[in-house]
Residue frames as qw, qx, qy, qz and C-alpha x, y, z in Angstrom:
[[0.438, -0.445, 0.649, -0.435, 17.05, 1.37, 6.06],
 [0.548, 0.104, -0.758, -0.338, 17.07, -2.31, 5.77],
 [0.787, -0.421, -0.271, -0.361, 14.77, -4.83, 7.63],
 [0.672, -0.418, -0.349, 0.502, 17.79, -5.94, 10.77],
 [0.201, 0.329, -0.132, 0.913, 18.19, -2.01, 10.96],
 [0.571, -0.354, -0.003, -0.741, 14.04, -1.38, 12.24],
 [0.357, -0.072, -0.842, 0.397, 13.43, -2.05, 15.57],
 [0.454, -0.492, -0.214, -0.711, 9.72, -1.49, 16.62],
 [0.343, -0.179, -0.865, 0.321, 8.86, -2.05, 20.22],
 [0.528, -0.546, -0.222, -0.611, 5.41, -1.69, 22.08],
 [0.088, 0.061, -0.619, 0.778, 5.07, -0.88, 25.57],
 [0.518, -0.456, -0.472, -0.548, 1.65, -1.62, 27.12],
 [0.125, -0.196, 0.844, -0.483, 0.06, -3.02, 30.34],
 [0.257, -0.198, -0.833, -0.449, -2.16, -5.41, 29.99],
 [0.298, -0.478, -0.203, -0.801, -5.74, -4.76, 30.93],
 [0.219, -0.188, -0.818, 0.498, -6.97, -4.09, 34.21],
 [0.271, -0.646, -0.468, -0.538, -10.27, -3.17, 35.53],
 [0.307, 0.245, -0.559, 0.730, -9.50, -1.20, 38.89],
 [0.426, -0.195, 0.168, -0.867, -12.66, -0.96, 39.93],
 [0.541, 0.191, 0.802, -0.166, -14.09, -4.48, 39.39],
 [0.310, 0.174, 0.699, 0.620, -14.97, -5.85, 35.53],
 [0.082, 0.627, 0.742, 0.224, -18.61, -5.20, 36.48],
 [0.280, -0.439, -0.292, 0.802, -18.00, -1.19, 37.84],
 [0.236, 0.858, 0.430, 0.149, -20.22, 1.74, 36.45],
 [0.298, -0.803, -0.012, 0.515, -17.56, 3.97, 37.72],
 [0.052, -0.747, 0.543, 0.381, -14.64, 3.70, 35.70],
 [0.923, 0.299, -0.061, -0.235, -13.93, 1.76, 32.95],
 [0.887, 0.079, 0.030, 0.454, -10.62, -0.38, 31.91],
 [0.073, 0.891, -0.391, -0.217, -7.29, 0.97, 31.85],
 [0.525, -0.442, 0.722, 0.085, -4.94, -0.58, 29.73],
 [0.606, 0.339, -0.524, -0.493, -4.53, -2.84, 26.78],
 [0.901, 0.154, 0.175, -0.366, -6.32, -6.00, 25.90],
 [0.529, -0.209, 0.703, 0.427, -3.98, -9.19, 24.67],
 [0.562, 0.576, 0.572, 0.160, -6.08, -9.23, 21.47],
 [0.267, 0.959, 0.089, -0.003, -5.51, -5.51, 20.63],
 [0.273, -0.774, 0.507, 0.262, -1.69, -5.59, 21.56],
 [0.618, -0.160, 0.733, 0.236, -1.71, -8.71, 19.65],
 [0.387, 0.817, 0.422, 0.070, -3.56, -7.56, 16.56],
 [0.016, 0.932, -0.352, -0.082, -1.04, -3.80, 16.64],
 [0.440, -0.563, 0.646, 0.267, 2.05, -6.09, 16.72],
 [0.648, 0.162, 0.696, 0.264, 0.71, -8.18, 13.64],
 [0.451, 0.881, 0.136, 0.036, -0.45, -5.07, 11.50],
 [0.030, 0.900, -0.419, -0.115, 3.25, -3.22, 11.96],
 [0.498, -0.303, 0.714, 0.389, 5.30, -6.77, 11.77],
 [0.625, 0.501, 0.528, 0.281, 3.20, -7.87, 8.34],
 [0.485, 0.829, 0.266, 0.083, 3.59, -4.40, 7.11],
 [0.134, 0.883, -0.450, 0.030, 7.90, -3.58, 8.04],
 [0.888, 0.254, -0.380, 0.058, 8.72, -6.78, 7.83],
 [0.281, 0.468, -0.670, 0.502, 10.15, -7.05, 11.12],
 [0.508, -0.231, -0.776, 0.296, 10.02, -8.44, 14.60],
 [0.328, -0.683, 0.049, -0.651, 7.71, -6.22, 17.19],
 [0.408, -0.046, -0.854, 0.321, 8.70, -6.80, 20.48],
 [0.462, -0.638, -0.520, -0.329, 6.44, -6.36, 23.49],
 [0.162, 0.133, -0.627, 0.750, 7.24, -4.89, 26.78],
 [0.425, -0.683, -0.581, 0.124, 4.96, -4.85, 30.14],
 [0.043, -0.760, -0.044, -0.647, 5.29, -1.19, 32.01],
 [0.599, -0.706, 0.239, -0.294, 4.47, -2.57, 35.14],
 [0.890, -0.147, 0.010, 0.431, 7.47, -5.73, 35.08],
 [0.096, -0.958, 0.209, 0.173, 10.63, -4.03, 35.89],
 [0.594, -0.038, 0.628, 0.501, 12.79, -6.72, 34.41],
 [0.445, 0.737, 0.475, 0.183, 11.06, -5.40, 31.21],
 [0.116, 0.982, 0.058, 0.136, 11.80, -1.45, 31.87],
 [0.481, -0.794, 0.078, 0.364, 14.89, -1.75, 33.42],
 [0.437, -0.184, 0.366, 0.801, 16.88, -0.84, 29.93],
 [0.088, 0.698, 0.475, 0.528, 13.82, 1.18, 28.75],
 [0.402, -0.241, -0.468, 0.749, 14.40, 4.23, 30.98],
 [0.158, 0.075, -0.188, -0.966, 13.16, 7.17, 28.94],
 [0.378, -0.246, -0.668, -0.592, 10.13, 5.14, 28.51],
 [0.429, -0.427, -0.744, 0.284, 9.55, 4.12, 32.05],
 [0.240, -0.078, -0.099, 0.962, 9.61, 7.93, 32.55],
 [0.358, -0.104, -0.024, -0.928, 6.77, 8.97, 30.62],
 [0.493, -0.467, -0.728, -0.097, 4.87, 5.83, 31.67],
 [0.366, -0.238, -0.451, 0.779, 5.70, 7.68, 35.31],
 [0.125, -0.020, 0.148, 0.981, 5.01, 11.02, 33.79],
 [0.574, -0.024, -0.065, -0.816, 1.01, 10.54, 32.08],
 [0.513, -0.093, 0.782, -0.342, 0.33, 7.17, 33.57],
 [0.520, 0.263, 0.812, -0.037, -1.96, 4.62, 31.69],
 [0.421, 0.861, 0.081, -0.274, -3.31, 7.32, 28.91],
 [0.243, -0.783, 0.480, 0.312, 0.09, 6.86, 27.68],
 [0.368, -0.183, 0.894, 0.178, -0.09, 3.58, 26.52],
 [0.939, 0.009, 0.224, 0.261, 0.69, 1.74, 24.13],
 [0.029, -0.812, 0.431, 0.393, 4.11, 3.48, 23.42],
 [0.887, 0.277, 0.332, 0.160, 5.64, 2.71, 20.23],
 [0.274, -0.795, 0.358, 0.407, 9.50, 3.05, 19.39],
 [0.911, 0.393, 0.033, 0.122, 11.42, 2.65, 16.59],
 [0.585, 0.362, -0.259, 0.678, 15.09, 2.38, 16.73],
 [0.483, -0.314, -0.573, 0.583, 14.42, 3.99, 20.80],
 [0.200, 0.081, 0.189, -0.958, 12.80, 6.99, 19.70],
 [0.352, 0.455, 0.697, -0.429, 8.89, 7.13, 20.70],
 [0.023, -0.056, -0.650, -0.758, 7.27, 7.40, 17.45],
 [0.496, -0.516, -0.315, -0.623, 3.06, 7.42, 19.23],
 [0.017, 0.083, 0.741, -0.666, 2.11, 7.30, 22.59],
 [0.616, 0.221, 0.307, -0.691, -2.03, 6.80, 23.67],
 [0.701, 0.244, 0.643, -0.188, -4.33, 4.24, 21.85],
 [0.231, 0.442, -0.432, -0.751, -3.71, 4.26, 18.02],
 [0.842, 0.355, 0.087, -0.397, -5.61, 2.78, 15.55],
 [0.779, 0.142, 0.397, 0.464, -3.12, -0.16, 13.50],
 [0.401, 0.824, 0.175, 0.359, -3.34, 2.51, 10.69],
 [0.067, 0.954, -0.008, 0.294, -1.79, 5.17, 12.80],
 [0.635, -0.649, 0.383, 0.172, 0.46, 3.40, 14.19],
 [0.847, 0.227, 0.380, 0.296, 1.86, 2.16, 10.67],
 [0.346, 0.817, 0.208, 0.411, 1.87, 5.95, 9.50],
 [0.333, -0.934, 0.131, 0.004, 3.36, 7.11, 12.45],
 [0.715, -0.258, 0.464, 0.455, 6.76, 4.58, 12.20],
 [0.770, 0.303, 0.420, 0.372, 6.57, 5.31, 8.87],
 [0.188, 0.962, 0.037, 0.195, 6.82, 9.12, 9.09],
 [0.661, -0.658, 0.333, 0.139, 9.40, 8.55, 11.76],
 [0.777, 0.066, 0.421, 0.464, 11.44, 6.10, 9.10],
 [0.660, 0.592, 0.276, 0.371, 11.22, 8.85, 6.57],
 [0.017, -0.987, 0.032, -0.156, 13.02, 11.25, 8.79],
 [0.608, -0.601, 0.499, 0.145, 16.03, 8.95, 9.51]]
């Protein structure tokens, strides 16, 4: 597969604290610019491609990401950050950089 063939795109929402920052209840939900920004540099430096970004909750964003807006729909915030390559979901929930690098890459070696 060459490097204008892989198309990686993360799906997030960026962090909110639904309770109030300071809340004992509940804690964030969501991702953090720094972590979304930090996942997009580990997977662009290491497949040499562009990672776009998508929001979840902008519908300009989802409205040609259907299947994704679905399971955002489906297991709500726990979901996130989805990561696709070439439109199929390839991790879904919080990975580590690592496991998101190993997941695309198991994904790549099955296409």
């Amino acid at each position: 597969m060459s490097t204008n063939e892989k198309r990686i795109k993360i799906f997030m929402m960026p962090q909110q604290f639904p309770c109030g920052p300071d809340s004992a209840c509940c804690g964030p939900i969501g991702q953090s610019e720094e972590e979304i920004q930090n996942l997009k540099r580990v997977l662009e430096k290491e497949f040499s491609c562009h990672v776009e970004v998508f929001d979840v909750t902008k519908g300009a964003d989802m409205k040609d990401h259907l299947p994704i807006a679905r399971l955002f729909r489906s297991f709500g915030p726990m979901a996130l950050p989805i990561i696709a390559l070439n439109g199929e979901v390839v991790s879904m929930g919080v990975p580590t950089p690592e496991e998101a690098v190993l997941a695309v890459k198991e994904k790549m070696n099955q296409i």
